[in-house]
N, C-alpha and C positions, 0 to 999 in steps of 0.2 A: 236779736235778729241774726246778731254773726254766728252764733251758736246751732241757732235752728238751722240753717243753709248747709253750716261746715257737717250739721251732722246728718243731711240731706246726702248730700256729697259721698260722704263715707258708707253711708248705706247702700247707695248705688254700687259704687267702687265696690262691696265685698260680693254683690247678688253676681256680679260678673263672672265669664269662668274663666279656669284659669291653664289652659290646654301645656300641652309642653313646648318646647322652645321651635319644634319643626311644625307645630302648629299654629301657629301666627299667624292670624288671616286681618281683612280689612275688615272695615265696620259693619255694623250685624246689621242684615239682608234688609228688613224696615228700613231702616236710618240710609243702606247706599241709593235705595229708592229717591230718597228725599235732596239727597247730594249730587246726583247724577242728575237730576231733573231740574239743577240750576240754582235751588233754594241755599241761599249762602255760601260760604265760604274757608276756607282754614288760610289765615294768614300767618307767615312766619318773617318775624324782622330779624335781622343776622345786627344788631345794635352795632356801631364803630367804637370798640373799647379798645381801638388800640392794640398793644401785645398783651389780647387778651379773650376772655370769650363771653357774650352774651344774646341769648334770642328770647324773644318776647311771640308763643304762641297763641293768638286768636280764635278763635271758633264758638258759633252759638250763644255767645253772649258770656262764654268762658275765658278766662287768660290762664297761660301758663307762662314761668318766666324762668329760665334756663341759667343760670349761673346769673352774674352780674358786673365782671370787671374785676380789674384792681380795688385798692381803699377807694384809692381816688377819684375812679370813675362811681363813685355811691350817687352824686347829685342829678351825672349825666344820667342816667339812667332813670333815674326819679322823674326828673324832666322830659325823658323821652317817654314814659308811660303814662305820664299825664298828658302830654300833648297826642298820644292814641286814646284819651278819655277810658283809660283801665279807672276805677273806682275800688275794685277788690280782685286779690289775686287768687283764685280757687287752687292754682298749685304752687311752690317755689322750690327747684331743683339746685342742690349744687352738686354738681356732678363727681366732685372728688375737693379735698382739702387744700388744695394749692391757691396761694392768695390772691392769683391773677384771674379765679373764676368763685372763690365764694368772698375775695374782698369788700367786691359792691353791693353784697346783697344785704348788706346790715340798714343799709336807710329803705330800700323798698320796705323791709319788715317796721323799719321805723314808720312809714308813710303812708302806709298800706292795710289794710284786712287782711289775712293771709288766712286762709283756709287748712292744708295740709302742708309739710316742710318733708320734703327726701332728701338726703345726704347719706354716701357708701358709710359712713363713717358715724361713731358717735361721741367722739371726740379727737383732738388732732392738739400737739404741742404747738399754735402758733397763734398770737393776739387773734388775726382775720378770724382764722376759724373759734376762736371763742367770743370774738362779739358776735358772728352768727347763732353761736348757742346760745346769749346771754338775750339777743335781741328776739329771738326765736321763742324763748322762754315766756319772756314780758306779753307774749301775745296769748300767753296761757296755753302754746303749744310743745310737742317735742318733737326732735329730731327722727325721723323715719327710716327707717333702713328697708327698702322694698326687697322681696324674694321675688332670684330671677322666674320670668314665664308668667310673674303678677299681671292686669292689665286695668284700667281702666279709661275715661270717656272725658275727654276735653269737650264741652258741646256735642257735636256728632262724629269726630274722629276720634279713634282710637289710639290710646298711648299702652304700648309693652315695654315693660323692661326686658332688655335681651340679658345686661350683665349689670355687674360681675359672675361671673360665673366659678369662681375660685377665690381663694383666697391669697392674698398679693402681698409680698411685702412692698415693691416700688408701687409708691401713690398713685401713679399716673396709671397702672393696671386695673386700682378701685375705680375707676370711671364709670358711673353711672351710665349703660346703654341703652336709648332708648328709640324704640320704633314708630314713629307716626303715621297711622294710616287714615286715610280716606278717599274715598271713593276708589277711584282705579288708581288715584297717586299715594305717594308714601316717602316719608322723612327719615331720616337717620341721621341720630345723635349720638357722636362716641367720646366726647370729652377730651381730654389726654393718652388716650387708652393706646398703648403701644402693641407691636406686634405678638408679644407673648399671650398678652389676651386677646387676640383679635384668631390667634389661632387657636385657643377656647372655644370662641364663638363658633368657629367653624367645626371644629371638632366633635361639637353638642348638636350638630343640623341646625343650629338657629336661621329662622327665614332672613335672609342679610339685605338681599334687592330692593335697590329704594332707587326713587327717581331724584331724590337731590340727599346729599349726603353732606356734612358739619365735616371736613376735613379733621381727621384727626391731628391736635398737638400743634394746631398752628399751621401746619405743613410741616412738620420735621419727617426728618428722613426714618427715625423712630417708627413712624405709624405709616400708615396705609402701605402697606406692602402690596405684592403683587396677586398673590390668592387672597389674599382679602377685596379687591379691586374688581381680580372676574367675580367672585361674588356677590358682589353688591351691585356693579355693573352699573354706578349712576348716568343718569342724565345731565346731569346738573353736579356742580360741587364748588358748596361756598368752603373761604379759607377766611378764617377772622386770625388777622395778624398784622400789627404795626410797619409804619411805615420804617424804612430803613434802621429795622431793630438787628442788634447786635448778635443775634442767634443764628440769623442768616435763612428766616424762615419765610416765605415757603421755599424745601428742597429743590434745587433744580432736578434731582432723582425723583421727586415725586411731583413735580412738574409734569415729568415724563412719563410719569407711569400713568397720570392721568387721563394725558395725550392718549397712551395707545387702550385707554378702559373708554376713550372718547366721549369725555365731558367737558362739556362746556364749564369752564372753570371763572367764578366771581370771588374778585380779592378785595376785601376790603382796605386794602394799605390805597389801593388803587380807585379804589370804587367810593368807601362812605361805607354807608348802613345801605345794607341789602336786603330788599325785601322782597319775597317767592310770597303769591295766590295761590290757590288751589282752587278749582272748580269741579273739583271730585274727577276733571277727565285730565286736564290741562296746566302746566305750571308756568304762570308767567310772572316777568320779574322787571322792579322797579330798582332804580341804584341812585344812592343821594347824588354823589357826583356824574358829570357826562363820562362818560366811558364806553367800552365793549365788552363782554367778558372774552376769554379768551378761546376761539373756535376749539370745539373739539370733533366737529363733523364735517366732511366735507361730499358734495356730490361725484359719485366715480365719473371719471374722462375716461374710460375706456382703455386708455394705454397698455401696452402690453409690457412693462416694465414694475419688479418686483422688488420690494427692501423689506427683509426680515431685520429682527430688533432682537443680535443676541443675546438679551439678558430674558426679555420676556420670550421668547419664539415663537412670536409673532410676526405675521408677512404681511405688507400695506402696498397697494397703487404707491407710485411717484410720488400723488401728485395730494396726498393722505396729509390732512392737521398730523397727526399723531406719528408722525415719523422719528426715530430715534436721533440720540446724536450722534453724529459721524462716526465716533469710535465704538461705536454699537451696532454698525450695520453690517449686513451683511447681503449682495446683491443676487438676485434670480432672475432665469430668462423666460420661467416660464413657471404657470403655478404648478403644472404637476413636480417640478423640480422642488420648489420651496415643501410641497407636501412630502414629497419622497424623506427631504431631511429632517420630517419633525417637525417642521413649523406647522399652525393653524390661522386662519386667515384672520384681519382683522374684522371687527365688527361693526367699524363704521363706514370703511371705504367698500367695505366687499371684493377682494378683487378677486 
């Protein structure tokens, strides 16, 4: 039966096209019909592994499972997929070799049906990453290495790989990227993926805009740079990263760069396990523990008082979430002023 399905799956997956990277679109016009009119759902859990990464995607009666933790985190996550009643996993991603995102995935393959295995890589000197081959094996599969612009169909949303788009010696550049669309919303997944490939991505036109976005790297100051941020432009942006870990992540710099890309920012150090809906128009979001995420919109007051942010040169209202910090501003009396020197305004206050 695993056999028959897995090669249902793969059949689908190749009839798909496979356009170039500025060609990225959402789910094909039938399917957004069926999505937009209410008929289910694309759920995405942001899993609490701690300083680490893992999401469990939903859809259509599909799962996809996105790294999975340290070693350690193998059983949490086993248990968190049985208690969403997963039975089989039609995908299992690990996004790059570092042991704090394909650690845990050696018991889901233990516990699990696994249909297809992606990983940048097809081998890695390190235990983690070879009991994911050896357990990967046992299921009578192998390791996958997708070519970027591939695409195919978690249930009714579409998944593309955007990268790697080069070849990398620093692992965290092999980061598996990948696009989740559906309906009018869309996901972004970039692993560890640091600035040197993220200006890849841009460089190839890949479609980057997503309405919630996997922080890269934990939040280190490594990733999400500033042109990658207008880029993507999220609405939303979760950050899976331990409580008071020693790396000192999330960046207060990419705190702020967040601020002024004006996303509503969810931290799992903070938060728990976070979990985003999709309704093909609308993303709302549930968090294990009580909390808020952290505003990144605010309604304009009118004011006539202007703070540009010299690092991005961007200009905000007063009275603006995303305002710099003190040793980054820079004051205006007026917006033709701020535009005269360069700045552009922001895009969540408007002023």
């Amino acid at each position: 039966m695993k056999e028959r399905i897995c090669s249902l799956l793969l059949a689908l997956s190749l009839l798909l096209s496979l356009g170039g990277c500025g060609e990225v679109g959402p789910a094909r016009p039938e399917e957004q019909e069926t999505v937009s009119g209410g008929a289910g759902a694309l759920e995405v859990h942001y899993i609490d592994v701690g300083q680490a990464d893992s999401a469990l995607l939903l859809c259509g009666g599909q799962s996809m499972l996105i790294d999975g933790g340290n070693v350690d985190d193998s059983s949490l996550v086993v248990s968190y997929l049985e208690r969403q009643g997963v039975e089989q996993l039609d995908y299992l991603v690990c996004t790059h070799a570092h042991e704090d995102h394909v650690g845990g995935l050696s018991g889901p393959l233990n516990a699990f049906t696994v249909c297809q295995v992606f990983s940048p890589v097809s081998d890695y000197d390190s235990k983690a990453f070879q009991d994911f081959l050896k357990y990967t094996q046992t299921q009578g599969l192998s390791s996958e290495q997708p070519q970027p612009d591939t695409s195919f169909f978690l249930g009714t949303a579409q998944v593309t790989v955007l990268g790697p788009r080069r070849d990398y010696e620093q692992t965290n550049n092999t980061s598996l990227v990948l696009r989740v669309d559906y309906g009018e919303t869309s996901f972004l997944f970039t692993g560890d993926m640091e600035r040197e490939a993220e200006a890849d991505l841009m460089a190839d036109g890949c479609a980057l805009s997503a309405t919630v976005l996997k922080v890269g790297h934990h939040g280190s100051d490594t990733s999400s740079s500033y042109p990658f941020l207008w880029e993507v432009m999220p609405r939303y942006a979760v950050i899976s990263v331990g409580e008071g870990n020693s790396y000192g992540h999330p960046s207060e710099a990419v705190l702020s760069r967040l601020s002024d890309a004006g996303s509503e920012v969810y931290r799992t150090d903070l938060l728990g396990t976070v979990t985003a809906v999709s309704d093909g128009v609308q993303v709302s979001f549930t968090t294990q523990r009580a909390g808020a995420p952290i505003p990144g919109r605010r309604e304009e007051s009118g004011r006539e008082t202007y703070i540009g942010n010299l690092r991005s040169q961007v200009f905000h209202l007063d009275t603006c979430s995303g305002l710099p910090d003190e040793r980054n501003r820079v004051y205006f009396d007026s917006r033709e002023e701020a535009e005269a020197e360069g700045y552009r305004p922001c895009g969540n206050c408007k002023p």
